[in-house]
N, C-alpha and C positions, 0 to 999 in steps of 0.2 A: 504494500500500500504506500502511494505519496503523499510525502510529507505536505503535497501542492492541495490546497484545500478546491481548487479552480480543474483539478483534472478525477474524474469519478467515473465510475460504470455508471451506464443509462442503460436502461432498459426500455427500447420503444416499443415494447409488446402492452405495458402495461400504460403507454402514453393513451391518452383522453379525449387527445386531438381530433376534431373532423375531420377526413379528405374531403375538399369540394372537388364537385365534378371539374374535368381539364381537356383539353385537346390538344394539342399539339398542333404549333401552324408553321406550314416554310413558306415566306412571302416572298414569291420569285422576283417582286419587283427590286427587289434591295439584295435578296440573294439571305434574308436573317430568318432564325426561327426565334416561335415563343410559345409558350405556352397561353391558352386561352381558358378564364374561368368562368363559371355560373353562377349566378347564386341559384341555391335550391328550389324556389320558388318561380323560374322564371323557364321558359325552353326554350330558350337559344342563350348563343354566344355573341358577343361582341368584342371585338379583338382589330387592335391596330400595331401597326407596322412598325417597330419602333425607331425607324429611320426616315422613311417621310409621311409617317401615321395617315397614310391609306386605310380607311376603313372598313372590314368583312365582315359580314354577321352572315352564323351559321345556326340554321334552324332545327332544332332539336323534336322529335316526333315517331310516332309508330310506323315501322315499315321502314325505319332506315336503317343502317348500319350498324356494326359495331366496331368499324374502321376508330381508332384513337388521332391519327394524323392526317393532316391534309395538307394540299397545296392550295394557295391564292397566286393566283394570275393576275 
């Protein structure tokens, strides 16, 4: 054990935290990815480019995918 009070075992199995839903975006126009969040109550996404904040919204619904990443054109 260290003497370092700042370095510990975590255990993320017992963390509390939510995952919010996310997507993954590669925006060809700039060539960057990012990730895009929801909130839970909402179905779709809105996500921008973070080089010239191009805006894409992706609509969330029955009968689509279970694709996690996309591209914007």
């Amino acid at each position: 054990m260290s003497d370092n009070p700042r370095i510990d075992t975590y255990d993320t199995a017992d963390d509390d935290v939510e995952r919010r839903p996310h997507l993954g975006i590669l925006f060809r126009c700039c060539g960057v990815y990012t990730r895009a969040y929801r909130r839970p109550d909402q179905s779709f996404y809105v996500v921008r480019c973070p080089k010239c904040l191009r805006t894409t919204r992706v609509q969330v619904g029955s009968g689509g995918t279970n694709q996690r990443i996309f591209v914007a054109d």
